[in-house]
C-alpha positions as CSV (number, residue, x, y, z in Angstrom):
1,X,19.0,8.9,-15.6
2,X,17.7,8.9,-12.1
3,X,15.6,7.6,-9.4
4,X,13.9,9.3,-7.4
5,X,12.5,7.6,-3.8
6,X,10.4,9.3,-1.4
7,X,10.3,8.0,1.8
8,X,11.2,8.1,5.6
9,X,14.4,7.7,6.7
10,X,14.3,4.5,8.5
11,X,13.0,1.7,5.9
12,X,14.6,-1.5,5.3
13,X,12.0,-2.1,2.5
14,X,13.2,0.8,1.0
15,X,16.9,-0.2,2.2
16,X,16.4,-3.3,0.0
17,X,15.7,-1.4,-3.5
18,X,18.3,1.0,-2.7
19,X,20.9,-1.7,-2.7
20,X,19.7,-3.3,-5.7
21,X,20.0,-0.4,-7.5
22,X,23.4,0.5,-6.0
23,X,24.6,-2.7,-7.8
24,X,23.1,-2.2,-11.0
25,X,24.8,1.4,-11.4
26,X,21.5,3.2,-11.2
27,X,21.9,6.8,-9.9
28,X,19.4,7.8,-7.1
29,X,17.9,10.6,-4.9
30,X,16.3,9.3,-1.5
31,X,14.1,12.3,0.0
32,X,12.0,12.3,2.9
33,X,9.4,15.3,2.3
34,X,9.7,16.1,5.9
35,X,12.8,17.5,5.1
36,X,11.7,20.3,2.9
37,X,12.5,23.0,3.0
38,X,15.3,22.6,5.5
39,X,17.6,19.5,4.7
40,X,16.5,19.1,1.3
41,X,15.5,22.0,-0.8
42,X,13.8,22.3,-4.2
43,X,13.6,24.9,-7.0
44,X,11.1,24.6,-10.2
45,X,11.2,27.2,-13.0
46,X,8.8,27.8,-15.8
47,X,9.7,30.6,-18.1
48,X,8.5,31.1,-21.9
49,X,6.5,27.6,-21.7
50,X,10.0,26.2,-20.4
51,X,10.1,23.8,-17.1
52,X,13.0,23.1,-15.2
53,X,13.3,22.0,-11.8
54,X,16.0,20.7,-9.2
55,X,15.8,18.7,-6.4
56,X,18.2,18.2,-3.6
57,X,18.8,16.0,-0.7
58,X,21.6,14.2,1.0
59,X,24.3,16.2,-0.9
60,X,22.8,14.9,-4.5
61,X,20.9,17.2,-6.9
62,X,18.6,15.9,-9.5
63,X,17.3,17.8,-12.3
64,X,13.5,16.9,-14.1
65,X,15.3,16.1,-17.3
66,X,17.0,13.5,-15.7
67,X,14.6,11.9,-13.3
68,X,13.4,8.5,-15.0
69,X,11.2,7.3,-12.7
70,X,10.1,8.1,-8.7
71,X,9.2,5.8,-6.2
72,X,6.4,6.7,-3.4
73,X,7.2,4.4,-0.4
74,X,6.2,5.9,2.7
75,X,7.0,9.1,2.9
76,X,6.7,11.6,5.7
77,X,4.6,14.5,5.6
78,X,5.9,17.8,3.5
79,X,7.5,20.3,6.2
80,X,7.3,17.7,9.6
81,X,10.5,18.5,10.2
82,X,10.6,22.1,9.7
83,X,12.0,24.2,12.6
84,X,8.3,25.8,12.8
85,X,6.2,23.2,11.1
86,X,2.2,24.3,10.4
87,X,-0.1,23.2,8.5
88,X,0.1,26.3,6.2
89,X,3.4,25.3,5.5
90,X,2.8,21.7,4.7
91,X,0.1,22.7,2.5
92,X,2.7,24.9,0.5
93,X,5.5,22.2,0.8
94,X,3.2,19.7,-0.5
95,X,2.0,21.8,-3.2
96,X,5.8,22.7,-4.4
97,X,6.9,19.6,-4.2
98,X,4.4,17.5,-6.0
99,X,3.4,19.8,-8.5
100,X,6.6,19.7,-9.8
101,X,6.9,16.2,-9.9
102,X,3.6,16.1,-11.5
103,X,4.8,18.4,-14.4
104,X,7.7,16.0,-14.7
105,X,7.7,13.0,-17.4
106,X,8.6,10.4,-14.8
107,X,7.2,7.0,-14.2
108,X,5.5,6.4,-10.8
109,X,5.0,3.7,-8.5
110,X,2.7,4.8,-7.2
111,X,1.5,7.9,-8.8
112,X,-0.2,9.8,-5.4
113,X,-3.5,10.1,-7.3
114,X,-4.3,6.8,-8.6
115,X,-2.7,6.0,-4.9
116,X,-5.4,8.0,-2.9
117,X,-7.9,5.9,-4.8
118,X,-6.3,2.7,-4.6
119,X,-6.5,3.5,-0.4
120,X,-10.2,3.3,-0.3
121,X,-11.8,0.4,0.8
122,X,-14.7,0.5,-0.9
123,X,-13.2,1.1,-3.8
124,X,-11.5,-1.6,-3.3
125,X,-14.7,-4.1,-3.0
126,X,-16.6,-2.9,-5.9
127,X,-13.4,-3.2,-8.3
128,X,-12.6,-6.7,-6.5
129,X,-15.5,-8.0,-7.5
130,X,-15.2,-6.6,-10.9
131,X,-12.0,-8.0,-11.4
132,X,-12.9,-11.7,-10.8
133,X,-11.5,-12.1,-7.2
134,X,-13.7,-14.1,-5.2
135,X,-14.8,-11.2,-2.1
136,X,-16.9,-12.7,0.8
137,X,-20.2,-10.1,1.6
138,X,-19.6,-7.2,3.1
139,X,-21.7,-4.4,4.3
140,X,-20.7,-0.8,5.4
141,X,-23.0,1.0,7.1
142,X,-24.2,3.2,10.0
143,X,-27.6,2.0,10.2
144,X,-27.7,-0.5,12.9
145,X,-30.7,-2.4,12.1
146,X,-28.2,-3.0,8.7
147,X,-26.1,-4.5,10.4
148,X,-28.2,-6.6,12.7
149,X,-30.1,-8.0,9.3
150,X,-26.7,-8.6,8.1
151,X,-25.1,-10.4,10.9
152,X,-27.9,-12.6,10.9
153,X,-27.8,-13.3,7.8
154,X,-24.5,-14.4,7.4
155,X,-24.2,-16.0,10.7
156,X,-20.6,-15.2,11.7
157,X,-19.3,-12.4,10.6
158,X,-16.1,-9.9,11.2
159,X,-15.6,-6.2,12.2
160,X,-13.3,-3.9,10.4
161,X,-11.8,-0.8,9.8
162,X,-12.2,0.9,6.7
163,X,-8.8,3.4,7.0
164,X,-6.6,1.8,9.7
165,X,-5.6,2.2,13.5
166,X,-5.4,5.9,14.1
167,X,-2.4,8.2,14.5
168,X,-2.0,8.3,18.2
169,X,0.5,8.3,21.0
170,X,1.1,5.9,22.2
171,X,0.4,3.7,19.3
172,X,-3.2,1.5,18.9
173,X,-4.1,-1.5,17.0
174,X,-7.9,-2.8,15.6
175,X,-7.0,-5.9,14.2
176,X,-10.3,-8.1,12.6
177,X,-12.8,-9.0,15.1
178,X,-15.4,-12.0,15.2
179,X,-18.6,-10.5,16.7
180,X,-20.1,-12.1,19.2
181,X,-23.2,-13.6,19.2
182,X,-26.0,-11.0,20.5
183,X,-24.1,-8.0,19.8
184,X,-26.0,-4.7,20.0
185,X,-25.4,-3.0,17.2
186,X,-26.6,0.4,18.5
187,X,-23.2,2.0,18.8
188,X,-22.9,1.3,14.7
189,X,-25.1,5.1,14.0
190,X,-21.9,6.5,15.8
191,X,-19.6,6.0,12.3
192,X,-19.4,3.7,9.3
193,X,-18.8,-0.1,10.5
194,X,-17.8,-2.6,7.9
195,X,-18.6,-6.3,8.5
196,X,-17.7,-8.9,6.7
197,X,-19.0,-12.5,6.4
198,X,-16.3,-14.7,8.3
199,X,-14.0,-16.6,6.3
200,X,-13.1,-20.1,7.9
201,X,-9.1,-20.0,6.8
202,X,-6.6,-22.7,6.5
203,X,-3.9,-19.9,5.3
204,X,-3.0,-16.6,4.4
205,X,-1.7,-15.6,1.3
206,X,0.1,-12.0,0.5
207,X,0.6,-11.8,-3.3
208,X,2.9,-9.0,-4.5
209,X,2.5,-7.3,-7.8
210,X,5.4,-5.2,-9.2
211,X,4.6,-4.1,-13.0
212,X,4.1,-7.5,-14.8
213,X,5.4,-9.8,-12.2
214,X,3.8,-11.4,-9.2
215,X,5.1,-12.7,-6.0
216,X,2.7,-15.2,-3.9
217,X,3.5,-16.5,-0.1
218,X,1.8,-18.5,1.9
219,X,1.6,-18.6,5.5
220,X,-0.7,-21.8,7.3
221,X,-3.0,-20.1,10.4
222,X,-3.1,-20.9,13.8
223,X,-6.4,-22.9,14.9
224,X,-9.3,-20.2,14.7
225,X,-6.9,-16.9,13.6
226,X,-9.0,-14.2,12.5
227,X,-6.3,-11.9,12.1
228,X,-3.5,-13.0,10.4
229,X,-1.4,-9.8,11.2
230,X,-1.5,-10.3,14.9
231,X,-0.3,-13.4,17.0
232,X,2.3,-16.1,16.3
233,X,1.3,-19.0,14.2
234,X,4.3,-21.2,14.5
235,X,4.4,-21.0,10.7
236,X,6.7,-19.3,8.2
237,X,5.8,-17.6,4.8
238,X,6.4,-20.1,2.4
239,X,6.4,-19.4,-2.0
240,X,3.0,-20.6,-3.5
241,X,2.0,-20.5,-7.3
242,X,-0.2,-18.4,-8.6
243,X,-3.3,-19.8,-9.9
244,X,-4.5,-18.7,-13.5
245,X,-7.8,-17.0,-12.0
246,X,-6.0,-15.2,-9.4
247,X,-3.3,-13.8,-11.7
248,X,-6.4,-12.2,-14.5
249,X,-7.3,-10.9,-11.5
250,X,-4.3,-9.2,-10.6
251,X,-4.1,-7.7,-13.6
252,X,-7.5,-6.4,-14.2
253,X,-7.0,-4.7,-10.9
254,X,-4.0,-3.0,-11.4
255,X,-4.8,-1.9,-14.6
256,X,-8.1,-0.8,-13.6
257,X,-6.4,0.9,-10.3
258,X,-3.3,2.4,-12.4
259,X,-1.1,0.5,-9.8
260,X,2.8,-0.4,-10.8
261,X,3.4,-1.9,-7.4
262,X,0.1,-3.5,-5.0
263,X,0.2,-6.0,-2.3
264,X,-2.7,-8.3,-2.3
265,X,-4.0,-10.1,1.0
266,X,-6.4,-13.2,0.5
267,X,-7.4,-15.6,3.2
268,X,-7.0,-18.7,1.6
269,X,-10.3,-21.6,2.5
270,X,-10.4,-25.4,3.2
271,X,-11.5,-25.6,-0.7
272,X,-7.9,-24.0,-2.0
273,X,-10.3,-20.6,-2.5
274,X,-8.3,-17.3,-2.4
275,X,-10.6,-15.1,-0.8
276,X,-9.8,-11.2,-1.5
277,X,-9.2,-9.0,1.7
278,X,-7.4,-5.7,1.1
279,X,-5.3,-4.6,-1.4
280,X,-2.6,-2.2,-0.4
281,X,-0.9,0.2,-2.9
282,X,2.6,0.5,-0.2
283,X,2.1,-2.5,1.6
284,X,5.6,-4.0,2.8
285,X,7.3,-6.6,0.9
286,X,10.6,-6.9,3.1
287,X,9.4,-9.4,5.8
288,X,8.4,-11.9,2.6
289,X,11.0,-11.3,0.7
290,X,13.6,-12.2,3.9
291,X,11.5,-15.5,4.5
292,X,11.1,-16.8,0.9
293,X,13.6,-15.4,-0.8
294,X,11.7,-14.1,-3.6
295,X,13.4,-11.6,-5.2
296,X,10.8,-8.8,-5.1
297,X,13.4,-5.9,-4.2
298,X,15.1,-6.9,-7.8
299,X,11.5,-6.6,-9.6
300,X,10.8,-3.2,-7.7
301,X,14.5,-2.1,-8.8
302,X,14.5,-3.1,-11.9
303,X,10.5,-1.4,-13.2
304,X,12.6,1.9,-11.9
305,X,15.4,1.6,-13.7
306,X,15.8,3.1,-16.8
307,X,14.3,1.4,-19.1
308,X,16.5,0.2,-22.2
């Protein structure tokens, strides 16, 4: 039986699993869907209620009967690399590709539908909260006088953004903001602003979840750090338990999400509260996993493995 991994070329995440699964004996396929067609190629067949299909990629072939399980980890987009890309082509790449993996019996992590949920922000808020995870107030909006109401409300509160930096050369970042006192919020009717009531933090904790198992770190802040993804603390990540309420949590999301694999960021108060931030369905595990130790590259390799 074999895995499948979709992904980029460059990866050590990925590079991680891969080697795991190199020493347990576990046949694999690494694709990048920017290499199809071209580099990798991909026939599917469905004759007389019959389906069959083959994929192929770095000299190795995989058939659907024997694909036990695929992994979606950051991969490019179908036909990028194309010698005339389009969107056309994409669009008919993409639809190739995954529709025959759909029509397969494999086991995903993530599958790309319950992953385009997961994504969502909002989502993500409403089944926080419905989960048990402790969410400080938030408010998306593009009515300005919302948001004024809001901020004064809560006093000090955070700007976000709901999808991430965009795609742009050269390369932008919006990490988390404190707004300052007396902002105008005029320029709010121009799109959807998300604040957030501002969460004093003594730490920040990323909790991984791989099927079952959980993975917590902890990381102490620098002296007012809004932004734990930007700036040097002087701190390292550090392994932290998992409290009882946290861990219901955890699952209730995942189940409720249909998530094998989620990274969890919390922003952890003076009181030892976990407060819930994001949750990202193909967040990165490497950078904790080289700091603590944890073996989360074993759990991710051994939910695809074939299951005896």
């Amino acid at each position: 039986m074999t895995v499948l991994i979709l992904t980029c070329h460059q990866d050590v995440t990925t590079d991680l699993v891969v080697a795991r699964l190199h020493e347990r004996g576990v046949p694999l396929v690494r694709l990048d869907p920017a290499d199809l067609p071209g580099e990798a190629g991909l026939s599917a067949e469905y004759v007389r209620g019959d389906f069959h299909c083959y994929l192929s990629a770095d000299g190795r072939v995989v058939s659907s009967e024997a694909l036990t399980s695929v992994w979606v980890r950051r991969p490019g987009e179908p036909a990028a690399h194309a010698p005339e890309p389009s969107q056309w082509l994409t669009a008919e790449t993409g639809q190739a590709l995954y529709g025959a993996l759909y029509s397969t019996t494999a086991r995903w992590m993530n599958h790309p539908r319950q992953a385009a949920q997961a994504r969502l922000k909002p989502w993500q808020l409403r089944f926080a909260h419905q989960s048990g995870f402790a969410v400080p107030p938030t408010v998306i909006t593009t009515f300005p006088r919302v948001a004024q109401q809001f901020a004064a409300q809560y006093g000090k509160v955070v700007v976000k953004c709901l999808s991430g930096p965009p795609r742009s050369e050269p390369p932008v970042s919006l990490p988390t903001a404190l707004v300052e006192p007396g902002t105008d919020f005029a320029d709010v009717a121009a799109g959807p602003t998300l604040l957030q009531r501002y969460v004093p933090k003594r730490a920040d904790i990323r909790l991984t979840s791989v099927g079952d198992r959980t993975f917590a770190a902890r990381k102490l802040s620098a002296p007012g750090q809004v932004d734990g993804r930007y700036g040097d603390t002087g701190h390292v990540w550090e392994p932290v338990g998992v409290p009882d309420r946290i861990a219901r949590a955890v699952r209730d999301y995942t189940e409720l999400a249909g998530l094998a694999y989620a990274a969890f960021d919390f922003a952890e108060d003076t009181e030892k509260v976990w407060w819930f931030l994001e949750c990202n369905q193909g967040g990165q595990f490497g950078f904790v996993e080289l700091e603590t130790g944890q073996p989360i590259a074993e759990a991710v390799a051994s939910w695809l493995a074939p299951q005896t």
